[in-house]
C-alpha positions in Angstrom: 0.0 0.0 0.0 1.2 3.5 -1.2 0.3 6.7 0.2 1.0 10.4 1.0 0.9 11.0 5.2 0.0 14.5 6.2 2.0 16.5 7.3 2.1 19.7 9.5 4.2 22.8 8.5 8.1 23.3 10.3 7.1 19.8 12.0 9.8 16.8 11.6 7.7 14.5 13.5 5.9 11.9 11.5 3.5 8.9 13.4 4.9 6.2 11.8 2.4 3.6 14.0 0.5 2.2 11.0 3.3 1.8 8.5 5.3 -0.3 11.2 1.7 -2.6 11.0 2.1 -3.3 7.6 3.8 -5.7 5.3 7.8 -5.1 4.5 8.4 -3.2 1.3 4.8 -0.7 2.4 5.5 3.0 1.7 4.2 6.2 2.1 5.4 9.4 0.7 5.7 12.4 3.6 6.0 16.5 1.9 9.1 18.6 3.6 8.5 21.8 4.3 10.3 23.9 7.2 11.0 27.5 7.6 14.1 26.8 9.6 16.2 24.3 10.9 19.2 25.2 13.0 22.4 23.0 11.4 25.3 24.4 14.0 26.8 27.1 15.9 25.0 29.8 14.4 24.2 28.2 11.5 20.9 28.2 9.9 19.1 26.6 6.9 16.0 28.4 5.9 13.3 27.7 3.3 13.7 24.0 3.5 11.9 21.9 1.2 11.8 18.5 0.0 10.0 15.0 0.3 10.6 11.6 2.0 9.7 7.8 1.3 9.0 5.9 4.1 9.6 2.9 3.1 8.3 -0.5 6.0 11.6 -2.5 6.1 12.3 -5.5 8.6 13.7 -3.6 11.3 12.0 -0.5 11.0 11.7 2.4 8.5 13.9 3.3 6.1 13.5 7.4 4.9 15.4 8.4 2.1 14.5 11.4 0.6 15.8 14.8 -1.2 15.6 18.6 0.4 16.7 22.0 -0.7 17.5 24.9 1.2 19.2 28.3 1.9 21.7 28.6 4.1 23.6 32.2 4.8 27.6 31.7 4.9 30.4 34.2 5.4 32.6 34.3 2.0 36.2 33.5 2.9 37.8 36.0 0.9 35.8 38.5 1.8 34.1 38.1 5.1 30.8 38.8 3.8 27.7 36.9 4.5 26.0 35.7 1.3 22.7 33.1 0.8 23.7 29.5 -0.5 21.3 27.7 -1.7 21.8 23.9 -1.0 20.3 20.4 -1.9 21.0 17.5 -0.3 20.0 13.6 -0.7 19.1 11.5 2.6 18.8 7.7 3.6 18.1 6.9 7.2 17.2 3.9 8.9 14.8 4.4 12.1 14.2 1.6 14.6 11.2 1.3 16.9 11.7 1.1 20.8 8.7 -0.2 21.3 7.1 -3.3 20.0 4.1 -1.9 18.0 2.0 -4.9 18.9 2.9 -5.9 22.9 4.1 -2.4 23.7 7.1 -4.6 25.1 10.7 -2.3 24.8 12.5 -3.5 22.3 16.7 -3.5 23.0 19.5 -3.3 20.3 21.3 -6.1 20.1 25.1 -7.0 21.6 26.5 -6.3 17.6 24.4 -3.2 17.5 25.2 0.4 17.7 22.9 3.2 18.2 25.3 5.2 15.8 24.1 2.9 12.4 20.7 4.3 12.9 18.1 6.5 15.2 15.3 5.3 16.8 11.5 6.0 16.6 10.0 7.0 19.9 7.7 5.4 22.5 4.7 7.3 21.0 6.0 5.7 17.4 7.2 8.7 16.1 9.7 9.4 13.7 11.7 12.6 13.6 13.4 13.5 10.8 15.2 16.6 12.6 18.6 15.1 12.5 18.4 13.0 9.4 17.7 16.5 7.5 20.5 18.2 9.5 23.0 16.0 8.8 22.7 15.9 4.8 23.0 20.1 5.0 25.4 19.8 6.7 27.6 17.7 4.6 26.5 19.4 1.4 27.9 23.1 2.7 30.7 24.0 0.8 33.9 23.2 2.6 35.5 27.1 1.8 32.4 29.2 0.4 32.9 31.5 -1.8 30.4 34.3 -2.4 31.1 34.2 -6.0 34.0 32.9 -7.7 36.3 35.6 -8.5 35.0 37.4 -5.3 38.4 40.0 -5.0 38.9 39.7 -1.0 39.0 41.8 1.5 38.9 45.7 0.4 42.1 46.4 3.0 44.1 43.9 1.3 43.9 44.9 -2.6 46.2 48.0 -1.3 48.8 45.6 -0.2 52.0 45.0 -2.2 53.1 41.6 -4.4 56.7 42.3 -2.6 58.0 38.9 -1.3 59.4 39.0 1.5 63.2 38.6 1.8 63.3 35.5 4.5 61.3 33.8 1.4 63.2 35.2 -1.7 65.1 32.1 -1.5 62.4 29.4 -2.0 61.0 31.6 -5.0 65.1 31.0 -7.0 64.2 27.0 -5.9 60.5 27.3 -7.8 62.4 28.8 -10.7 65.4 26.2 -10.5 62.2 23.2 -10.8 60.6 25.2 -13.9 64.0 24.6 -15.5 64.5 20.4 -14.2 61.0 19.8 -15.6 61.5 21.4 -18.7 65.0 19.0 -19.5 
């Protein structure tokens, strides 16, 4: 069985309770849509859309899913904050805690660590808050640039091309390589 699940706007919760019912290989398709999700220190995704498939799987729920979003950055040439926009791709697995059909608390096993997935609560919901945090996080440029031949920092276009002295020397080794490579 196929379906969409509503959804509430800026929630990442979604009650997952009937899905885990259902066969292996059942899905339902979920609608992102956030205003804002805080990614780290100061750092904050805005205008976040997407969609998941929740997909019934034997241990749990698997989400995978696509999102876009804009995230403001401060250019590293020029120390300016700048919007950049960002898309991301996410696969999760989620666990229950709770045996949908005894209510029994279900424990990982001795092999198991909670780091290869996250859990789905007593209540049998599934949050998707860190799932969607995680992929914009990894997609954010490692140095972001405001725009490519962004010229730096106005204080330093005044500043000379002198080199300085101590490394005058390692400049004649640079040349004396040029001169190997091209024998």
């Amino acid at each position: 069985m196929s379906g969409i699940l509503p959804y509430e706007p800026n929630d990442t919760r979604v009650h997952v309770a009937q899905l885990l019912q259902e066969q292996v290989g059942a899905v339902r398709q979920r609608p992102i849509a956030l205003e804002d999700l805080p990614l780290d220190e100061g750092l904050v995704a805005r205008d976040i859309t997407g969609s998941t498939r929740l997909t019934r799987i034997p241990t749990g729920i698997l989400a995978k899913g696509s999102l876009s979003a804009t995230v403001e950055l401060e250019c590293i040439r020029c120390l300016e904050p700048f919007e950049q926009p960002v898309e991301a791709e996410f696969a999760d697995e989620y666990r229950p805690t709770i045996d949908i059909a005894t209510g029994a608390e279900l424990t990982p096993g001795p092999a198991e660590s909670d780091d290869e997935y996250f859990s789905i609560s007593d209540l049998h919901l599934l949050d998707l808050r860190e799932s969607l945090r995680q992929a914009l996080v990894l997609e954010l440029p490692m140095a972001p640039l405001c725009r490519e031949d962004c010229p730096g920092l106005p204080e330093a276009a005044g500043l000379s091309n002198d080199v300085d002295d101590r490394l005058a020397v390692l400049s004649r080794l640079l040349v004396n390589g040029d001169d190997d490579a091209s024998e």
